[in-house]
C-alpha positions in Angstrom: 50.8 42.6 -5.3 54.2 41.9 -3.7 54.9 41.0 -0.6 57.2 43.3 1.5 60.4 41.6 2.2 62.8 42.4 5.1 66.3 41.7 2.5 66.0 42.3 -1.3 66.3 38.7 -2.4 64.9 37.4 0.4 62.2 34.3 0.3 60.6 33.2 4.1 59.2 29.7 3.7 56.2 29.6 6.0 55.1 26.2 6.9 51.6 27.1 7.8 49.6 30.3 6.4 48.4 31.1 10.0 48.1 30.1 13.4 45.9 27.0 14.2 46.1 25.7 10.0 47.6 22.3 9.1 51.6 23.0 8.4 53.4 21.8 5.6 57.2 20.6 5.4 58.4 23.0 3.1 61.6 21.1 2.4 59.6 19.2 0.1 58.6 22.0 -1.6 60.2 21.6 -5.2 61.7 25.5 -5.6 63.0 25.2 -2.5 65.1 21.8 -3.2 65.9 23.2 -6.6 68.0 26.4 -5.3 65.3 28.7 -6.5 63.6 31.6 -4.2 66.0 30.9 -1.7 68.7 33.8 -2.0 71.2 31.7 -3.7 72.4 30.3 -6.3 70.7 31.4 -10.2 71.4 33.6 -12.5 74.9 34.8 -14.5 76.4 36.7 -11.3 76.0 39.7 -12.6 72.8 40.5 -11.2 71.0 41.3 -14.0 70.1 37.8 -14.1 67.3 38.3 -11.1 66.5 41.7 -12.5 65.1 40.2 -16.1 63.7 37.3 -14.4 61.7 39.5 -12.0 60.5 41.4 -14.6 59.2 38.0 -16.9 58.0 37.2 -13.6 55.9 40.7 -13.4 54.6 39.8 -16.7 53.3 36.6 -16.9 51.3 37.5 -13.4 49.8 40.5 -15.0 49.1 38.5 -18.1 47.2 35.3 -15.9 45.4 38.5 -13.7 44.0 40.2 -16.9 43.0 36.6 -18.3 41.4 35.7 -15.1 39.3 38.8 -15.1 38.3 38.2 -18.3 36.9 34.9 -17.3 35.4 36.2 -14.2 33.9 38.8 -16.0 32.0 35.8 -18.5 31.2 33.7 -16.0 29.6 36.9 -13.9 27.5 37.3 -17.7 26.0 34.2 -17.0 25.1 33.9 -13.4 21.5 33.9 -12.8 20.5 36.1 -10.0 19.2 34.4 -6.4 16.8 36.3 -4.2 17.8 36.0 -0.2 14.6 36.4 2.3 15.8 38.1 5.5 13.9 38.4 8.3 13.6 41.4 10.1 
């Protein structure tokens, strides 16, 4: 699932995922050095650069989500039931 962005292009670098969590210093974060889901730089400059790499992008996450169901789905095969005693 994608994250709604306010610009097409856009990336927001959070340095904490919420309120009260330890934060980050997302300058070290190696994407962000390298030019790379900031808005600029990349590609050819004819914008079909992003386009193909979005779509590669779309791919290899739908590819790691149907793998990782597939090993959920195992692992759920051998999981051994637990009974849970709640009082009334």
């Amino acid at each position: 699932m994608a994250k709604a962005v306010p610009m097409a292009g856009m990336v927001s670098w959070w340095d904490c995922p919420l309120v009260g969590y330890p934060q980050i210093d997302v300058s070290a974060i190696r994407e962000r050095r390298n030019g790379r889901g900031t808005g600029g730089g990349g590609g050819d400059g004819d914008g079909d650069g992003d386009r193909r790499g979005e779509e590669g992008k779309k791919e290899a996450f739908q590819k790691a989500w149907e793998e990782a169901h597939v090993m959920f789905r195992e692992k759920m095969k051998t999981k051994q039931k637990q009974s849970v005693d709640i009082d009334d």
